[in-house]
Biopython code that builds the backbone (N, CA, C, O; Angstrom):
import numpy as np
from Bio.PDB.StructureBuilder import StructureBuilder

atoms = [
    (1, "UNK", "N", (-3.285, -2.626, -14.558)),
    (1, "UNK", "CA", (-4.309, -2.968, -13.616)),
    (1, "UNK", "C", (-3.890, -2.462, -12.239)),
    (1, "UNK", "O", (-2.708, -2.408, -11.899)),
    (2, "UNK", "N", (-4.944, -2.081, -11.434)),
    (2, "UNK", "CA", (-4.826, -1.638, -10.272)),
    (2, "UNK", "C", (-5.852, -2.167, -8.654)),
    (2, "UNK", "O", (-7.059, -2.096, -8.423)),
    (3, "UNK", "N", (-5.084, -2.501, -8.102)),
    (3, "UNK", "CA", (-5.969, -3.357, -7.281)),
    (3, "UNK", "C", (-6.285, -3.083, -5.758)),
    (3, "UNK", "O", (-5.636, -3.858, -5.056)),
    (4, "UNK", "N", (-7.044, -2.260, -5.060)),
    (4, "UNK", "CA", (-6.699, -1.757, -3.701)),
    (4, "UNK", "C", (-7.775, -2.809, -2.955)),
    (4, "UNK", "O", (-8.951, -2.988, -3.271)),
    (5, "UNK", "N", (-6.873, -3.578, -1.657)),
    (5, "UNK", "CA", (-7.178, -4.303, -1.235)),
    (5, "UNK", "C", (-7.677, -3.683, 0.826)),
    (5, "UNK", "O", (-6.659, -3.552, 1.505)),
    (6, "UNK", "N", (-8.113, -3.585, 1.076)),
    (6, "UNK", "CA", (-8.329, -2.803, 2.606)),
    (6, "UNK", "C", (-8.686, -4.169, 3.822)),
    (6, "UNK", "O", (-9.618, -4.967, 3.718)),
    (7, "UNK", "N", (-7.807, -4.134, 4.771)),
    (7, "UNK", "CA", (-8.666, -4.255, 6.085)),
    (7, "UNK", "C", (-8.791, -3.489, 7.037)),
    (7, "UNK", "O", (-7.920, -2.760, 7.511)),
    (8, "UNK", "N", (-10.336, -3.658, 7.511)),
    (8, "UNK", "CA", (-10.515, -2.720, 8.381)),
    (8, "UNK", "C", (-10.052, -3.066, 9.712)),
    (8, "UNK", "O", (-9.558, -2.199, 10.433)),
    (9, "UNK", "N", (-10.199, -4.509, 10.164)),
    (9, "UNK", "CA", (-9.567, -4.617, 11.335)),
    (9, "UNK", "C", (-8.369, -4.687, 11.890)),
    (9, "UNK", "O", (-8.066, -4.883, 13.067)),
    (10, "UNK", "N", (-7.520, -4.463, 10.689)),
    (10, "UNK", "CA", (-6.426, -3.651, 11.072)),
    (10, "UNK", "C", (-5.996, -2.119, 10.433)),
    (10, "UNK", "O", (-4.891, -1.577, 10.466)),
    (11, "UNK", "N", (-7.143, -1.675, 9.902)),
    (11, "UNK", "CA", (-6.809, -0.381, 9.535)),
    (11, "UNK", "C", (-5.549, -0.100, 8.452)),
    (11, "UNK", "O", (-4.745, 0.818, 8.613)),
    (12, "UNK", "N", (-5.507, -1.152, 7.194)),
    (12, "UNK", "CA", (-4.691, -1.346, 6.399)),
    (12, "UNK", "C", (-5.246, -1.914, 5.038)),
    (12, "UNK", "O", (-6.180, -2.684, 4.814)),
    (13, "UNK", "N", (-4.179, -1.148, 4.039)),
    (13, "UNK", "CA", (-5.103, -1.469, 2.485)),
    (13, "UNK", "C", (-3.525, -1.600, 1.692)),
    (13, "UNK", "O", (-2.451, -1.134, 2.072)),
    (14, "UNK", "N", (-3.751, -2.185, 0.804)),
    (14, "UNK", "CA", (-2.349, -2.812, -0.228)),
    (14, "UNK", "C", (-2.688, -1.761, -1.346)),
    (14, "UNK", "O", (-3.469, -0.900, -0.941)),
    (15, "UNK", "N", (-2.413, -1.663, -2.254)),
    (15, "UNK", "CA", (-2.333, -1.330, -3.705)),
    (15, "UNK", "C", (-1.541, -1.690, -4.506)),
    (15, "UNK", "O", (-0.352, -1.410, -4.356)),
    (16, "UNK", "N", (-1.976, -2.393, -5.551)),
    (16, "UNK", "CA", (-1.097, -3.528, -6.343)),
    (16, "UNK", "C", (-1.126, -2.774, -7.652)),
    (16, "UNK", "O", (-2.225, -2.546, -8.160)),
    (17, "UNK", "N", (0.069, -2.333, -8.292)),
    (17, "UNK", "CA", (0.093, -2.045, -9.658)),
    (17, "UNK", "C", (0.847, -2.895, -10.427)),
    (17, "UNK", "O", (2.046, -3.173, -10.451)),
    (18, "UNK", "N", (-0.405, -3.354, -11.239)),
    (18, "UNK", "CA", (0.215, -4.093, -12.331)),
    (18, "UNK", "C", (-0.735, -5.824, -12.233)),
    (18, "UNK", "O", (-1.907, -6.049, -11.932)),
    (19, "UNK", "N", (0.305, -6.698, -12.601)),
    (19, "UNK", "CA", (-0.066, -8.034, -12.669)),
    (19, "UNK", "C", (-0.204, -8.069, -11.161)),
    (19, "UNK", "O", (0.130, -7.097, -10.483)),
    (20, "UNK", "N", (-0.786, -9.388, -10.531)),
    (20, "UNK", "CA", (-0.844, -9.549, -8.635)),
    (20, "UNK", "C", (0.424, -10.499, -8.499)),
    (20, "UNK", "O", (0.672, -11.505, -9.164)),
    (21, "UNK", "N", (1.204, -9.899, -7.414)),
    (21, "UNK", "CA", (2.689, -10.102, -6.663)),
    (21, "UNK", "C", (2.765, -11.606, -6.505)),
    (21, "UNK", "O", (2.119, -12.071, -5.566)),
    (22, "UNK", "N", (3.465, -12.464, -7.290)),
    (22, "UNK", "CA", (3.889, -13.299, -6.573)),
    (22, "UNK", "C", (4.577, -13.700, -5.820)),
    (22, "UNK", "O", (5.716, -13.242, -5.731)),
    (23, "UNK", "N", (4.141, -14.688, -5.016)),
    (23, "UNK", "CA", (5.302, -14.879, -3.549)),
    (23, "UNK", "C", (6.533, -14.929, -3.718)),
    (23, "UNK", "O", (7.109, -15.761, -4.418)),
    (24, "UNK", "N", (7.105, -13.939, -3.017)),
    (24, "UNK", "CA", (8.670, -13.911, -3.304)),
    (24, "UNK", "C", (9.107, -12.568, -4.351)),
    (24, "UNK", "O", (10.278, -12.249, -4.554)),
    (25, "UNK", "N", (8.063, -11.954, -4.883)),
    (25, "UNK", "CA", (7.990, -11.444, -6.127)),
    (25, "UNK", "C", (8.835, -9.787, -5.092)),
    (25, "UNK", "O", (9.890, -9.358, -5.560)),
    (26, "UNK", "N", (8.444, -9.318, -4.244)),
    (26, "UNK", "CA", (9.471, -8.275, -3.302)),
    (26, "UNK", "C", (10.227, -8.305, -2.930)),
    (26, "UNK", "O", (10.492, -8.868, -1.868)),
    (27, "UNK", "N", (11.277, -7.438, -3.950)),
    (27, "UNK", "CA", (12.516, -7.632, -3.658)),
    (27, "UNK", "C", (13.207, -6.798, -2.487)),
    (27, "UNK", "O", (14.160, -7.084, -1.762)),
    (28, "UNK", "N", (12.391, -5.659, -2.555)),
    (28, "UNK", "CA", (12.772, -4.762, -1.645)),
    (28, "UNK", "C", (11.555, -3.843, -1.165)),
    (28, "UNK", "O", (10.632, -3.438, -1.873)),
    (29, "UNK", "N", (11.773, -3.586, 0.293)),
    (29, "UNK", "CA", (10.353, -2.312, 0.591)),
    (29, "UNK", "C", (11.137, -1.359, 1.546)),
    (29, "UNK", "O", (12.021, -1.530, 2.386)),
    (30, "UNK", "N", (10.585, -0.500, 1.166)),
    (30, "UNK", "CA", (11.257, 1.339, 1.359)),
    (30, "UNK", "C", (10.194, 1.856, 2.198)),
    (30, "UNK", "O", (9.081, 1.869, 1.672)),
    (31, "UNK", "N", (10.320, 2.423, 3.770)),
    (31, "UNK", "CA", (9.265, 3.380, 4.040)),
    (31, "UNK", "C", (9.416, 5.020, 3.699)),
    (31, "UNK", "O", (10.390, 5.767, 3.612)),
    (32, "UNK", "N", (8.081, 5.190, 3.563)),
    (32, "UNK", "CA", (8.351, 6.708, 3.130)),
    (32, "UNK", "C", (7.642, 7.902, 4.055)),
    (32, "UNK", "O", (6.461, 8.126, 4.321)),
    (33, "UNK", "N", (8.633, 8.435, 4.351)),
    (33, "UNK", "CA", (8.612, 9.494, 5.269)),
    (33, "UNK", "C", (7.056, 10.358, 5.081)),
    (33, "UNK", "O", (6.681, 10.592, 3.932)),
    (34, "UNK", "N", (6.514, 10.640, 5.826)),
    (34, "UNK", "CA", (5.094, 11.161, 5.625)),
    (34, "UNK", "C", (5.912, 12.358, 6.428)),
    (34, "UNK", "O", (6.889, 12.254, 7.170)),
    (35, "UNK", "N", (4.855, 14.024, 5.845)),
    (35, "UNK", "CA", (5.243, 14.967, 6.572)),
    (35, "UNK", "C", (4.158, 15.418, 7.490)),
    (35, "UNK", "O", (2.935, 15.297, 7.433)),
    (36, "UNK", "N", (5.471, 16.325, 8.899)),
    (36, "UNK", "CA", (4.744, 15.916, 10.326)),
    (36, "UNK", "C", (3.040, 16.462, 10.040)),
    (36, "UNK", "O", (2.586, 17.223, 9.185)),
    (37, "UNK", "N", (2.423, 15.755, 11.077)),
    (37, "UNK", "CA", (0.770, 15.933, 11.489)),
    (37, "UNK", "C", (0.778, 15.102, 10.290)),
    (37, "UNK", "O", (0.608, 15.933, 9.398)),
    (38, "UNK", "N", (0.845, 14.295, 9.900)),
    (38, "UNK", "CA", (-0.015, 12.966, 8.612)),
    (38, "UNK", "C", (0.445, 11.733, 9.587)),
    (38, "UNK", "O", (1.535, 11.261, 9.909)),
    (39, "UNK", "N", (-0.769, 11.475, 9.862)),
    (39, "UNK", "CA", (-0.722, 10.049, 10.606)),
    (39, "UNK", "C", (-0.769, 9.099, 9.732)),
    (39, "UNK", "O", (-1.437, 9.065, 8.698)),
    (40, "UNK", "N", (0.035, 8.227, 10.204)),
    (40, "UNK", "CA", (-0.452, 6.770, 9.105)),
    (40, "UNK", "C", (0.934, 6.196, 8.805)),
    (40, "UNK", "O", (1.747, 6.784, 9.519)),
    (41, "UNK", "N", (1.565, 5.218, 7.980)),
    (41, "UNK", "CA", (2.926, 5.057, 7.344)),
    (41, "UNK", "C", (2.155, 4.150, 5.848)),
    (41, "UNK", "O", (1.092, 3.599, 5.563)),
    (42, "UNK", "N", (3.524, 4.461, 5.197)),
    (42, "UNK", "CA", (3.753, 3.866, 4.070)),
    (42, "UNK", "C", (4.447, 3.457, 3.657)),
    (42, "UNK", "O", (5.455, 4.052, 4.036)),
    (43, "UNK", "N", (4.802, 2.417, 2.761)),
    (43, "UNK", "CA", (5.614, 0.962, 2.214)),
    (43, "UNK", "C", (5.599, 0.951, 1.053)),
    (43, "UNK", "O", (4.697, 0.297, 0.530)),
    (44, "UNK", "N", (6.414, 1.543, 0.319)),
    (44, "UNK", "CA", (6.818, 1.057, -1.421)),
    (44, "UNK", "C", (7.139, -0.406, -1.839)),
    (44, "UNK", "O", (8.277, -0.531, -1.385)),
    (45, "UNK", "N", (6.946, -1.125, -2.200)),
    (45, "UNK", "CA", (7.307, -3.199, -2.459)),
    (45, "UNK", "C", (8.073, -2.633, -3.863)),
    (45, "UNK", "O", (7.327, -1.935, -4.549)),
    (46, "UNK", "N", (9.419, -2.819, -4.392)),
    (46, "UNK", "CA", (9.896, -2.963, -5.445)),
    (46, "UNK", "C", (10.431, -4.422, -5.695)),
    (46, "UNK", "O", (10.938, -5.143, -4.835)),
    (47, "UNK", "N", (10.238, -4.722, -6.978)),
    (47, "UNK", "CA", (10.706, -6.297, -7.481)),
    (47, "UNK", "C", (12.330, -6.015, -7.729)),
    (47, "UNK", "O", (12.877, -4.960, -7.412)),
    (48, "UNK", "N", (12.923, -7.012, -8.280)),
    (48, "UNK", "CA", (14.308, -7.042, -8.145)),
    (48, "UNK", "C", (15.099, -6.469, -9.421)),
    (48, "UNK", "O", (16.251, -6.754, -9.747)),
    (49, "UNK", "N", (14.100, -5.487, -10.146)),
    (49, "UNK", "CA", (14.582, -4.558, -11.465)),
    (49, "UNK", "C", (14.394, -3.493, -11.372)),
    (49, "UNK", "O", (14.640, -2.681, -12.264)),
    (50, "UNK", "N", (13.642, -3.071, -9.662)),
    (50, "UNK", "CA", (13.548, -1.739, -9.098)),
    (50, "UNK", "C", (12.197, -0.998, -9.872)),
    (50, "UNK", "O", (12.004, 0.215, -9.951)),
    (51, "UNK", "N", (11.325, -2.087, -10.417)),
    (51, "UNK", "CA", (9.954, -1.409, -10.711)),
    (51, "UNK", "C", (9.051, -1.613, -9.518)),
    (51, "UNK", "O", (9.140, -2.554, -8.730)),
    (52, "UNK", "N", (8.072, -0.517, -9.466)),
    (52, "UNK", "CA", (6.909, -0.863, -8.234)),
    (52, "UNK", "C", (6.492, -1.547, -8.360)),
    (52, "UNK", "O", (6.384, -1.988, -9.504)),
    (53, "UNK", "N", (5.942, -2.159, -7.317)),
    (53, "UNK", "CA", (4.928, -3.210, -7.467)),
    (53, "UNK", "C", (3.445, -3.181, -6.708)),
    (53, "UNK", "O", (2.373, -3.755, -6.901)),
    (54, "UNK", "N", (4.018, -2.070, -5.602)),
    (54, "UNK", "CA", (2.786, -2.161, -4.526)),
    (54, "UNK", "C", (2.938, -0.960, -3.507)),
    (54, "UNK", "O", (4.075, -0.701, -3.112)),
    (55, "UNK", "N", (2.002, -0.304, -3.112)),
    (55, "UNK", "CA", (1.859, 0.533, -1.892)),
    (55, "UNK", "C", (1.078, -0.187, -0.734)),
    (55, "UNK", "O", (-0.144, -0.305, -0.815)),
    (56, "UNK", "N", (1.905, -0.756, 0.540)),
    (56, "UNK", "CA", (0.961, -0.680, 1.748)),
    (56, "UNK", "C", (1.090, 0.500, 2.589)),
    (56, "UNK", "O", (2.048, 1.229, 2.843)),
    (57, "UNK", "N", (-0.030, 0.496, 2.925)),
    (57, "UNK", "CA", (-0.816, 2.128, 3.256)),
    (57, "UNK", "C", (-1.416, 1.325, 5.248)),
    (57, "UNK", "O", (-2.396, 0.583, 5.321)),
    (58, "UNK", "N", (-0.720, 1.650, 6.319)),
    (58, "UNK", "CA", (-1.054, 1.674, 7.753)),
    (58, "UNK", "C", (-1.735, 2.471, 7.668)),
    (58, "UNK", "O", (-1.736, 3.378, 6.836)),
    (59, "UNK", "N", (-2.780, 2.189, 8.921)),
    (59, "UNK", "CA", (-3.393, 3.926, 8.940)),
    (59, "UNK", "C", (-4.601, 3.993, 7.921)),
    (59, "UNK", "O", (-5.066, 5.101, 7.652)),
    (60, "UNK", "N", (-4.904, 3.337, 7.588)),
    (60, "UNK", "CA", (-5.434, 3.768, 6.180)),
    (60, "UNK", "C", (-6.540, 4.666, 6.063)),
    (60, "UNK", "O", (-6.646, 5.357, 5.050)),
    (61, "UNK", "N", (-7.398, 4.731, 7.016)),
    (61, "UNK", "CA", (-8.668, 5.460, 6.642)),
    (61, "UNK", "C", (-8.037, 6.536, 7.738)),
    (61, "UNK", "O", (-8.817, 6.727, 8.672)),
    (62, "UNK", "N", (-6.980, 7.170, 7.815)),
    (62, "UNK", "CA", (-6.269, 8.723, 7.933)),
    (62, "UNK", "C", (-5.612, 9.342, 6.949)),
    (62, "UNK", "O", (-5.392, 10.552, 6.893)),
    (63, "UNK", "N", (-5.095, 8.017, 5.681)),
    (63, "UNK", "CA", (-4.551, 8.606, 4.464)),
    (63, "UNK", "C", (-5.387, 8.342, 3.242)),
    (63, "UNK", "O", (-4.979, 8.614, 2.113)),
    (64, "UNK", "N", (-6.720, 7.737, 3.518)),
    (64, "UNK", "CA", (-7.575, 7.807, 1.968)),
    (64, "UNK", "C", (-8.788, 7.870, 2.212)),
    (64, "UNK", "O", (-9.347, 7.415, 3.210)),
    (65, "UNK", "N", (-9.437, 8.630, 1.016)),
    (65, "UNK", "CA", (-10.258, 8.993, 1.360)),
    (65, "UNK", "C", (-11.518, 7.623, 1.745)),
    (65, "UNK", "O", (-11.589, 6.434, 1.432)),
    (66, "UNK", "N", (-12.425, 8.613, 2.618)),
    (66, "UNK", "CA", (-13.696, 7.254, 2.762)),
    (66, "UNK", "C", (-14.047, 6.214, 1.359)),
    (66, "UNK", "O", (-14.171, 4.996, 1.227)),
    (67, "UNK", "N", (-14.114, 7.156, 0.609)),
    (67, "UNK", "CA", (-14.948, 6.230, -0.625)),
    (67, "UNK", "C", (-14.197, 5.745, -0.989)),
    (67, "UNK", "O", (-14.669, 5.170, -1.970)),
    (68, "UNK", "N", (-12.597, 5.361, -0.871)),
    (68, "UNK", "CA", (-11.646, 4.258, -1.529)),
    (68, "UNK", "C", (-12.198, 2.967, -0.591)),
    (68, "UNK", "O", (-12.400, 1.809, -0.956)),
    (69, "UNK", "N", (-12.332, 3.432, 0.440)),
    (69, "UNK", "CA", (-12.164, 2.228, 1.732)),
    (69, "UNK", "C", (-13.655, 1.979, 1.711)),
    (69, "UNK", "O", (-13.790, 0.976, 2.412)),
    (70, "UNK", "N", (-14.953, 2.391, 1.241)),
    (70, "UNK", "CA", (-16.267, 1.640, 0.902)),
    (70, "UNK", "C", (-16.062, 0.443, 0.250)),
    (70, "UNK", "O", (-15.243, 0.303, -0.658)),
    (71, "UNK", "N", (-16.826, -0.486, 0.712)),
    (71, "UNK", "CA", (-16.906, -1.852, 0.567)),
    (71, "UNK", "C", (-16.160, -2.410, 0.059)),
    (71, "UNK", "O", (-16.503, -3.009, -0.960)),
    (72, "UNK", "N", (-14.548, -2.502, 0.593)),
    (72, "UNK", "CA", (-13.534, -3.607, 0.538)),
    (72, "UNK", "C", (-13.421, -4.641, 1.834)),
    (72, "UNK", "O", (-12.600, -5.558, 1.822)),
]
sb = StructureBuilder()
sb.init_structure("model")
sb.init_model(0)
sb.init_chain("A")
sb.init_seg("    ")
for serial, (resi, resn, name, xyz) in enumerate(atoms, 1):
    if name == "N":
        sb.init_residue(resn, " ", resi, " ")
    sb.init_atom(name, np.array(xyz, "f"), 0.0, 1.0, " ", f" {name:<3s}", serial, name[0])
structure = sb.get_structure()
């Protein structure tokens, strides 16, 4: 399952792969280097067996397209 969650008033969207994160469930988050001229940042969430769990995406409607970010 895949779950993309957006706000616009802060210009930010989650993406949840898999079951939904329980509290505490991030064990660790990694930013990942975007290359230069890509505005925006990004956040890998790994649980504590080093599987993903989640992408938060800053920035968001500079790194996806419009129609992800329609009516969330």
């Amino acid at each position: 399952m895949r779950d993309l969650r957006y706000d616009p008033a802060v210009d930010a969207a989650y993406v949840t792969l898999g079951a939904p994160i329980a509290d505490g469930g991030v064990a660790r988050t990694v930013p990942v280097d975007l290359p230069d001229g890509i505005s925006g940042e990004l956040f890998l969430d790994f649980d504590e067996d080093g599987h993903l769990l989640g992408v938060e995406i800053l920035g968001a409607s500079a790194l996806l397209r419009p129609v992800l970010l329609r009516g969330r």
